[in-house]
C-alpha positions as semicolon CSV with decimal commas, in nm:
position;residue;x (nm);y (nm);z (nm)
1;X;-2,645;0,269;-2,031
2;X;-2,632;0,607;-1,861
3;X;-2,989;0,660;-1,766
4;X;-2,958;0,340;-1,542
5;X;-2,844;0,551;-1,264
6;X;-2,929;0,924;-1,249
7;X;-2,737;1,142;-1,379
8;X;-2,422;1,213;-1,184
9;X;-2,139;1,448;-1,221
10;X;-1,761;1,289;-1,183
11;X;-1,427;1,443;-1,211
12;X;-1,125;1,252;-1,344
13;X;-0,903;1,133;-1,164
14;X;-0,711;0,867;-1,304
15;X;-0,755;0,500;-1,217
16;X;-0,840;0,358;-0,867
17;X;-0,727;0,000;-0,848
18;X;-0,868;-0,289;-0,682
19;X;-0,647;-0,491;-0,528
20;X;-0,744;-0,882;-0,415
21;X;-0,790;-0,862;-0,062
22;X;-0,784;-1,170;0,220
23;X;-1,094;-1,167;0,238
24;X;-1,305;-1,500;0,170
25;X;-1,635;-1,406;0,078
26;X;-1,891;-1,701;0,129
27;X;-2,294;-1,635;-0,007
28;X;-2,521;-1,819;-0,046
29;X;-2,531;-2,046;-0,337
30;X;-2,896;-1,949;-0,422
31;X;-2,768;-1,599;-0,389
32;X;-2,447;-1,575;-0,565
33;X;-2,665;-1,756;-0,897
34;X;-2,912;-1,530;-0,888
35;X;-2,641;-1,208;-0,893
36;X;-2,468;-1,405;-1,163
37;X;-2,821;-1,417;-1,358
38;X;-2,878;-1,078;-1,286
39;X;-2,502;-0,981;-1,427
40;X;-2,485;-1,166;-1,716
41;X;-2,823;-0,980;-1,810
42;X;-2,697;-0,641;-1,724
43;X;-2,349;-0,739;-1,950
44;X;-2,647;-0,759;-2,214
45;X;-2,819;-0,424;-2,182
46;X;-3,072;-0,526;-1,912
47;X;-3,132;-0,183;-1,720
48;X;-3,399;-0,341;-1,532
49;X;-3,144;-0,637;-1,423
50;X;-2,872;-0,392;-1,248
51;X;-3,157;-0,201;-1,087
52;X;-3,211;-0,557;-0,926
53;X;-2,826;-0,548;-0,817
54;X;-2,886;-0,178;-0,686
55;X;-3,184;-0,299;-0,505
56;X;-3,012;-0,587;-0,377
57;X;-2,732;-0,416;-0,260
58;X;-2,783;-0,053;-0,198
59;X;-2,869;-0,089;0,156
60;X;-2,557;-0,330;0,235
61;X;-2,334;0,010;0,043
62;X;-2,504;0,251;0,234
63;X;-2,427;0,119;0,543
64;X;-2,054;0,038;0,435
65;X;-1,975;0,410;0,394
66;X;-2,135;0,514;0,659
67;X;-1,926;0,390;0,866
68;X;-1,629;0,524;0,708
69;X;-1,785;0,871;0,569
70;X;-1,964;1,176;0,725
71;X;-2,353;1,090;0,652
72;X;-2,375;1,418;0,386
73;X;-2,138;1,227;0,191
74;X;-2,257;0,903;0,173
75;X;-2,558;0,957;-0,070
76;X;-2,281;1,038;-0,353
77;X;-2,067;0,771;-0,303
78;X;-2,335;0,534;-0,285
79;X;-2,377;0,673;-0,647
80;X;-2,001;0,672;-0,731
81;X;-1,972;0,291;-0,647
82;X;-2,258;0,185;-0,865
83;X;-2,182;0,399;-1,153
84;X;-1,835;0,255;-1,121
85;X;-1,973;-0,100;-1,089
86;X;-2,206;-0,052;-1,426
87;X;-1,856;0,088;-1,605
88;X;-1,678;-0,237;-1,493
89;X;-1,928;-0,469;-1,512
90;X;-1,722;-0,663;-1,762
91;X;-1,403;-0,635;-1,545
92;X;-1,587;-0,898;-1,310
93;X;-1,431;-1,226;-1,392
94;X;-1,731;-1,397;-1,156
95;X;-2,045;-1,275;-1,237
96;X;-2,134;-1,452;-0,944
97;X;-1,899;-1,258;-0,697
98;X;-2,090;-0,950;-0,779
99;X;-2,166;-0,950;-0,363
100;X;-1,833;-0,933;-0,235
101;X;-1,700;-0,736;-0,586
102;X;-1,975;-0,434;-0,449
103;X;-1,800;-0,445;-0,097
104;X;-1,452;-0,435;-0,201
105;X;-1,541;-0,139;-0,473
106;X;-1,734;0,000;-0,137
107;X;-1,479;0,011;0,057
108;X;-1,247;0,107;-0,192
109;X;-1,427;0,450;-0,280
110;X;-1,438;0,529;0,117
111;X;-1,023;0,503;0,121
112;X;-1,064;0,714;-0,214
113;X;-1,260;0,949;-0,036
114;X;-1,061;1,011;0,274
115;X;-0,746;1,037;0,054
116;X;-0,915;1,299;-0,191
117;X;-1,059;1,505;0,116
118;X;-0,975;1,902;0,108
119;X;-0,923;2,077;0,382
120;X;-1,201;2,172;0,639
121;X;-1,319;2,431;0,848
122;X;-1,414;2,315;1,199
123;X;-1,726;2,511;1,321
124;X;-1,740;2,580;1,698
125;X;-1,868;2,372;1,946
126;X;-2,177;2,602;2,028
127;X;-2,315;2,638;1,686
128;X;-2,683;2,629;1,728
129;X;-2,872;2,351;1,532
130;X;-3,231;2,423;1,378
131;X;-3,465;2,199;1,476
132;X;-3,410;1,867;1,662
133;X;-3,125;1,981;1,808
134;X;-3,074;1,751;2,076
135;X;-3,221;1,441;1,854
136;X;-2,959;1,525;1,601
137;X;-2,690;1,577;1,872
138;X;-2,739;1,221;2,005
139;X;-2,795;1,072;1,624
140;X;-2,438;1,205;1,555
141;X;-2,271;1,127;1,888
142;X;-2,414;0,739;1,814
143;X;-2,293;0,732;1,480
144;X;-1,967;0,868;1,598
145;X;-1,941;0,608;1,838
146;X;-2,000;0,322;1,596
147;X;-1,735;0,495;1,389
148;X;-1,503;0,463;1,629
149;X;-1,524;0,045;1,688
150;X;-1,302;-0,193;1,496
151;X;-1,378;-0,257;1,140
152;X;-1,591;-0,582;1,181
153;X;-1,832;-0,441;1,415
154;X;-1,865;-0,097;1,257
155;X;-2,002;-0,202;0,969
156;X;-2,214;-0,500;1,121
157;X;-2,392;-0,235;1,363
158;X;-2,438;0,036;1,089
159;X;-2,593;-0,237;0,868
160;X;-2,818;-0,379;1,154
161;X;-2,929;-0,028;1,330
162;X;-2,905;0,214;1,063
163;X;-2,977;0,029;0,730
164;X;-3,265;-0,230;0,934
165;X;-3,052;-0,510;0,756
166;X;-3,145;-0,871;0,995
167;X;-2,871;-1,074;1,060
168;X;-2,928;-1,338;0,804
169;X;-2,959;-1,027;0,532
170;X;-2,653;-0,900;0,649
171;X;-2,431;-1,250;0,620
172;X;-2,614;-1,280;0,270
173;X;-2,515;-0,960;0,141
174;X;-2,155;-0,954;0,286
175;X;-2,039;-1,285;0,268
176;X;-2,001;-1,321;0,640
177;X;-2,154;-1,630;0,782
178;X;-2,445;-1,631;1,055
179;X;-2,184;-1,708;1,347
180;X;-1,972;-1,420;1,215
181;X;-2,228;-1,139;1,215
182;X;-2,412;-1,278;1,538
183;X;-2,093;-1,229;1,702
184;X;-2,024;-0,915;1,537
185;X;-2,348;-0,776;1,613
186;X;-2,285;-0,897;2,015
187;X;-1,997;-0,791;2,058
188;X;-2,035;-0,458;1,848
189;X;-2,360;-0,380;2,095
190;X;-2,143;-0,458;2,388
191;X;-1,863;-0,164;2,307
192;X;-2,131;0,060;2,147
193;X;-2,299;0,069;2,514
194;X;-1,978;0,089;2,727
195;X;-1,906;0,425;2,436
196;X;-2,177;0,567;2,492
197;X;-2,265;0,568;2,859
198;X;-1,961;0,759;2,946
């Protein structure tokens, strides 16, 4: 089971539970059947199946913590929640829910994260940047500024601009309906532009 994922190194730290949200997560029935397929398989030994999940939803994780976590974070916690969806794969009572299950784990590991932080140094302001400097400057200031919208339209905008995720891939994968992401993604746009142009 372990050479699913590469080889990652985690430090124990007791249990992280996962508490039922209010969320009502709505896929897809075509969707949700095909996760609960590719679940069941993986529940079997099927290393190729939960390389389908990862594939499936990798992007849609990405995107979720990078809106909540600095970017050079976010490639080992995309890690961290898939290793700890492969350990818990039998803790999902829905095989089908693996979609919104993914999320809540997600967002979950993000809260872990932030809680778990040490302390930091701030560099100064003036720091030179190699290369790119001013491309890199404006990439962070962006990303900053999506950081800093509400909840629904932070993670809507990372998972349209950043991840390339279309609208309908992004209600698929997150249980939102059309409606809910074309508004997000509106509205989102809207604040992102008033943000950034002063």
């Amino acid at each position: 089971m372990s050479d699913v994922l590469p080889t990652v190194e985690l430090v124990a730290d007791g249990t992280t539970a996962f508490p039922a949200g209010p969320r009502v997560v709505r896929f897809a029935d075509g969707h949700a059947a095909d996760d609960g397929r590719l679940v069941r398989a993986a529940r079997e030994g099927d290393r190729a199946a939960f390389s389908s999940l990862y594939e499936r939803y990798a992007r849609v994780v990405h995107g979720l913590l990078l809106a909540r976590v600095g970017r050079d974070n976010v490639e080992d916690l995309v890690q961290d929640v898939f290793l700890t969806a492969w350990r818990r794969l039998d803790d999902l009572r829905d095989p089908a829910a693996f979609g919104g299950w993914i999320v809540m784990i997600t967002r979950n590991r993000a809260m872990d994260f932030h809680r778990r932080t040490a302390e930091f140094v701030e560099l100064p302001e003036n720091l030179p940047v190699p290369g790119g400097a001013a491309e890199r400057a404006d990439a962070h200031a962006a990303l900053e500024a999506i950081r800093a919208l509400p909840e629904a339209y932070r993670e809507t905008l990372m998972l349209r601009l950043v991840e390339g995720l279309s609208g309908p891939e992004i209600a698929t994968r997150t249980g939102l309906t059309p409606a809910s992401v074309r508004v997000n993604l509106h509205r989102g746009m809207k604040l992102l532009r008033e943000k950034l142009q002063r």
